[in-house]
PAZAPA-4460 file (N, C-alpha, C; in steps of 0.05 Angstrom, whole numbers, plus 32768, in hexadecimal, padded with zeros to 4 digits):
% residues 125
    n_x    n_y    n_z   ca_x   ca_y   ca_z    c_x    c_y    c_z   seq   type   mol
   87E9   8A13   899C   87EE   8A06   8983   87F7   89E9   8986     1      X     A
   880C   89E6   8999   8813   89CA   899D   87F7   89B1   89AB     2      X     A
   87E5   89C7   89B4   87C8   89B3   89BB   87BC   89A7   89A4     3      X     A
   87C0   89B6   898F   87B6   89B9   8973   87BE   899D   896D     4      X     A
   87CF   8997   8969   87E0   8984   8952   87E1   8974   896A     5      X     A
   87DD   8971   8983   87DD   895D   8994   87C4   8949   8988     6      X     A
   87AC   8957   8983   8793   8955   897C   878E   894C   8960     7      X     A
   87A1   8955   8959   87A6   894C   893B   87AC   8932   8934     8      X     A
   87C7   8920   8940   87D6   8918   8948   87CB   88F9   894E     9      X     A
   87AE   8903   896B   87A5   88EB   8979   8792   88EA   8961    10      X     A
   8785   88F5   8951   8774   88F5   8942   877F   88DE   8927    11      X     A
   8799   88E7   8916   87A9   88D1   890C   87AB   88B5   8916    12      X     A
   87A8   88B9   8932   87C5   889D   893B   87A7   8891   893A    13      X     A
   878E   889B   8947   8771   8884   8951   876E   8888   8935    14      X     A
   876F   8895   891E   875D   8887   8905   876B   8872   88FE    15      X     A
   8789   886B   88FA   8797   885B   88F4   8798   883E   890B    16      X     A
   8797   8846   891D   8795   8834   8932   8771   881D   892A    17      X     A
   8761   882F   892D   8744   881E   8920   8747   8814   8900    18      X     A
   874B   881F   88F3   8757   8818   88D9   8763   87F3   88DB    19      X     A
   877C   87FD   88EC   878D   87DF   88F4   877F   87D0   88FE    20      X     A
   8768   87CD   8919   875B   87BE   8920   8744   87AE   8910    21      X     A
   8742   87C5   8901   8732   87B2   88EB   8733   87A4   88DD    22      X     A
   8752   87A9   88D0   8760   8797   88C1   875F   877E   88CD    23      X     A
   8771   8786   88E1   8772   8766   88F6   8759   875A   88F7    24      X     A
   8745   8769   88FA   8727   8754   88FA   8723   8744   88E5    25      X     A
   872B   874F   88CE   8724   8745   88B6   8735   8728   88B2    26      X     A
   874E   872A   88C1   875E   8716   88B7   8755   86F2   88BE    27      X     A
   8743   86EB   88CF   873F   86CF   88D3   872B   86CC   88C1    28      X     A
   871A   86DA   88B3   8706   86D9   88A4   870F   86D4   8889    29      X     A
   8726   86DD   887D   8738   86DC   886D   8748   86C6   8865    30      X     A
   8760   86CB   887C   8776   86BB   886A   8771   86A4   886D    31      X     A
   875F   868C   8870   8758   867D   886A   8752   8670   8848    32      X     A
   8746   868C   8849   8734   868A   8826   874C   8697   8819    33      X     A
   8762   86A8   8811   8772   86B8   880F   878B   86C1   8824    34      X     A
   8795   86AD   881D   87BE   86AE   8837   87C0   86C8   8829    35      X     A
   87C8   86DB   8815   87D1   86EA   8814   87C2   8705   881D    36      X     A
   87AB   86FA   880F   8798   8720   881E   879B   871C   883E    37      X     A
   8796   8706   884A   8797   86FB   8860   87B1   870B   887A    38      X     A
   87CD   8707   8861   87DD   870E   886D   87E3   872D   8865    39      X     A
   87D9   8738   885B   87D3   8756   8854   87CA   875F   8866    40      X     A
   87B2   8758   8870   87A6   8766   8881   87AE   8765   88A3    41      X     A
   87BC   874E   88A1   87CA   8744   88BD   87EC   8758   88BE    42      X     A
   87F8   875C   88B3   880B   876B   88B1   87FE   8786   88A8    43      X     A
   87F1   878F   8891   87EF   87AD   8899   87D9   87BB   88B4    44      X     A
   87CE   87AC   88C1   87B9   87AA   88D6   87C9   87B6   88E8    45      X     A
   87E3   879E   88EA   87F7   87A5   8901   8809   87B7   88F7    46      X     A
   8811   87C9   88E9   8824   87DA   88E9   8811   87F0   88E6    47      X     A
   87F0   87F4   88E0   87E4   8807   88EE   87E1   8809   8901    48      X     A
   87DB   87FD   8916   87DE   8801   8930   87F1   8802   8942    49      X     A
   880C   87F8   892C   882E   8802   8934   8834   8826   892F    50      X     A
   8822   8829   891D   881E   884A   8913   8814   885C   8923    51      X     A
   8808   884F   8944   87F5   8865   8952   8812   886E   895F    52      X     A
   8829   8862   896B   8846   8871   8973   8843   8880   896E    53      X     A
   885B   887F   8952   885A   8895   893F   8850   88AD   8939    54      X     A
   8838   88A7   8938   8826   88B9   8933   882A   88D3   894A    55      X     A
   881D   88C3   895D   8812   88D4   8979   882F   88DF   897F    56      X     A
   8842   88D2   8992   8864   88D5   898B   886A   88F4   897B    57      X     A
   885F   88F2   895F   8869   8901   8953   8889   8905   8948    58      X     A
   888C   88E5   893D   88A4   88E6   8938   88AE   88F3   8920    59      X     A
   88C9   88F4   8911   88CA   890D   88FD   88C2   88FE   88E1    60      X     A
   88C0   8911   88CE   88AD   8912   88BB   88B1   88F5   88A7    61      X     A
   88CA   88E3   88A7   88C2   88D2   889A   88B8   88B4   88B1    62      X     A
   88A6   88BC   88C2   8898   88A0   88C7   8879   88B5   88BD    63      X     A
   887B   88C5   88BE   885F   88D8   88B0   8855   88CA   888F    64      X     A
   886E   88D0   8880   886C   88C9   8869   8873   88B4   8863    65      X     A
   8881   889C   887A   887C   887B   886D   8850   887E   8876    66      X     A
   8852   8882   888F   882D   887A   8893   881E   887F   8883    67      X     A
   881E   889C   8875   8813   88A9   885E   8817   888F   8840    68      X     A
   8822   8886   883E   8835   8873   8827   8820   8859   8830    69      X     A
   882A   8853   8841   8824   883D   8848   8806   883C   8844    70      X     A
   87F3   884C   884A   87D0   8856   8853   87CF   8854   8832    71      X     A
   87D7   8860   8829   87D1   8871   880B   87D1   8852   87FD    72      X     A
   87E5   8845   8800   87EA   8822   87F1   87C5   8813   87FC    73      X     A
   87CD   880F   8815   87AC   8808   8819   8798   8809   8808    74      X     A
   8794   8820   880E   8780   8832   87FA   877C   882C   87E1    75      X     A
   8794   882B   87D3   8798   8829   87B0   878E   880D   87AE    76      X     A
   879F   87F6   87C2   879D   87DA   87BE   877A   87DA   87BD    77      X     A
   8767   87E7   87D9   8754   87E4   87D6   8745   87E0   87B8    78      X     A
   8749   8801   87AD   8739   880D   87A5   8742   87FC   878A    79      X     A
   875A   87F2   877B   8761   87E5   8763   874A   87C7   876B    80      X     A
   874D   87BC   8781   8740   87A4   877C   8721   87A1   877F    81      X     A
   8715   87B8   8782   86F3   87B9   8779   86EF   87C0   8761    82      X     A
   86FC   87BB   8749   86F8   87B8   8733   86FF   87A5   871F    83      X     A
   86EB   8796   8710   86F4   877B   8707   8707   877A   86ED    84      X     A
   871A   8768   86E8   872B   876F   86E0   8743   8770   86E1    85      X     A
   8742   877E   8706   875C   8785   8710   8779   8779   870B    86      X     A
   8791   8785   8706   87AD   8779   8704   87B9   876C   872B    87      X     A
   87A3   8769   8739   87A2   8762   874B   879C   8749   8756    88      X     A
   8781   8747   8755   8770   872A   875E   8767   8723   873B    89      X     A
   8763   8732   8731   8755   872B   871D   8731   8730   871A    90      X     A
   8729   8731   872E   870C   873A   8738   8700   874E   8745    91      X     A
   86F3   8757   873D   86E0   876B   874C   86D9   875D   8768    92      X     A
   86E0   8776   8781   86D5   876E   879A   86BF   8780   87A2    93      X     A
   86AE   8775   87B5   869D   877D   87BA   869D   8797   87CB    94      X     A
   8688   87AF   87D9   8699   87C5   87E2   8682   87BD   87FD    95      X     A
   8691   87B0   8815   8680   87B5   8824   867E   87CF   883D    96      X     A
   8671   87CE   8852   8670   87DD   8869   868D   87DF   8873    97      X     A
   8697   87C6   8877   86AC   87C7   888D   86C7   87D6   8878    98      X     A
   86C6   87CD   8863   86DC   87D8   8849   86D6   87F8   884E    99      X     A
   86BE   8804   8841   86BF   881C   883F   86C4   8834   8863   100      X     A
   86C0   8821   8878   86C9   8831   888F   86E4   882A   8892   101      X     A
   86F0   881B   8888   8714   8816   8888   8716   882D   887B   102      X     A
   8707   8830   8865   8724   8844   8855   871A   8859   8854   103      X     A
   86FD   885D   8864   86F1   8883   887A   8713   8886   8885   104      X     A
   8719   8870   8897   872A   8872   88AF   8740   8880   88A0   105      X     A
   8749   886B   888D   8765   8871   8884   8768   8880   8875   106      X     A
   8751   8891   8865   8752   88A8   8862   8754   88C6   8877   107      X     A
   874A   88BE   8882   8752   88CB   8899   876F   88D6   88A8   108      X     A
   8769   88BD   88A9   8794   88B5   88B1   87A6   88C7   889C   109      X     A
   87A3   88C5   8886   87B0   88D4   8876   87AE   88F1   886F   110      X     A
   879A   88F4   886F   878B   8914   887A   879A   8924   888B   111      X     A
   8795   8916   88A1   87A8   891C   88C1   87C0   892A   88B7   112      X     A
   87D0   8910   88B7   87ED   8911   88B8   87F1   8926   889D   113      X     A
   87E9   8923   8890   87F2   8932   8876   87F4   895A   8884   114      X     A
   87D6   895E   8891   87D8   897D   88A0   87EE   8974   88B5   115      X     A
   87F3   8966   88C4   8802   8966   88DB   882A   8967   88CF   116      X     A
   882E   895A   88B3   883C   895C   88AA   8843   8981   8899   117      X     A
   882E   898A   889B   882B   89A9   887C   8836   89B8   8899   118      X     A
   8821   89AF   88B5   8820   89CC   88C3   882B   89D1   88DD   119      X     A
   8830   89A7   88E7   883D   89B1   8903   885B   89B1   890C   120      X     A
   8859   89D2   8917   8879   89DC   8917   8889   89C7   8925   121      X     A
   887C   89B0   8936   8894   89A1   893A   88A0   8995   892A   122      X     A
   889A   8989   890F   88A3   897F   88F5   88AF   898C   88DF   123      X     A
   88B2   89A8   88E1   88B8   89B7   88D8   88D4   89B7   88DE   124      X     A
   88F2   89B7   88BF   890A   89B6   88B8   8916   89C9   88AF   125      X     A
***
């Protein structure tokens, strides 16, 4: 069982970990045109790939549920600013390749941790 959630675990920390690198890619392309998305993606980039610890580690359940929090914000921010309008940018963004495998990943990530949080007895209080 503990192979299980080991598996589980590395599976969280690498989706979140590629997730973060991508971010980081995104950021010289960016904050040029946009200091703030710029620095969005430069800080949450790096505290995803501060999240593979954690993760793998298996530390107790609230660095589970800040990552989960933290992934889930991503996500929302994404998904609010591809529609025009938004109380955000104000504009509809475009949905490309590299966007929709970020948030494969970080769905993922959240996936993970969420079973690794329901089922593994080491997190268990």
């Amino acid at each position: 069982m503990r192979e299980k959630f080991s598996l589980i675990r590395y599976g969280a920390a690498g989706s979140t970990f590629i997730a973060g690198i991508m971010h980081l890619s995104l950021v010289a392309n960016t904050i040029d045109r946009n200091f703030n998305t710029g620095l969005l993606f430069l800080i949450g980039g790096l505290a995803q790939i501060f999240w593979v610890l954690p993760t793998i580690r298996g530390w107790n359940k609230a660095w589970y549920y800040v990552g989960i929090g933290g992934t889930l914000t991503f996500i929302i921010i994404w998904t609010i600013t591809r529609f025009p309008g938004n109380p955000i940018n104000g504009r509809g963004g475009s949905i490309g390749e590299t966007a929709v495998v970020v948030e494969i990943f970080q769905v993922v990530f959240v996936v993970l941790s969420m079973i690794i949080l329901v089922r593994d007895p080491k997190l268990r209080n």
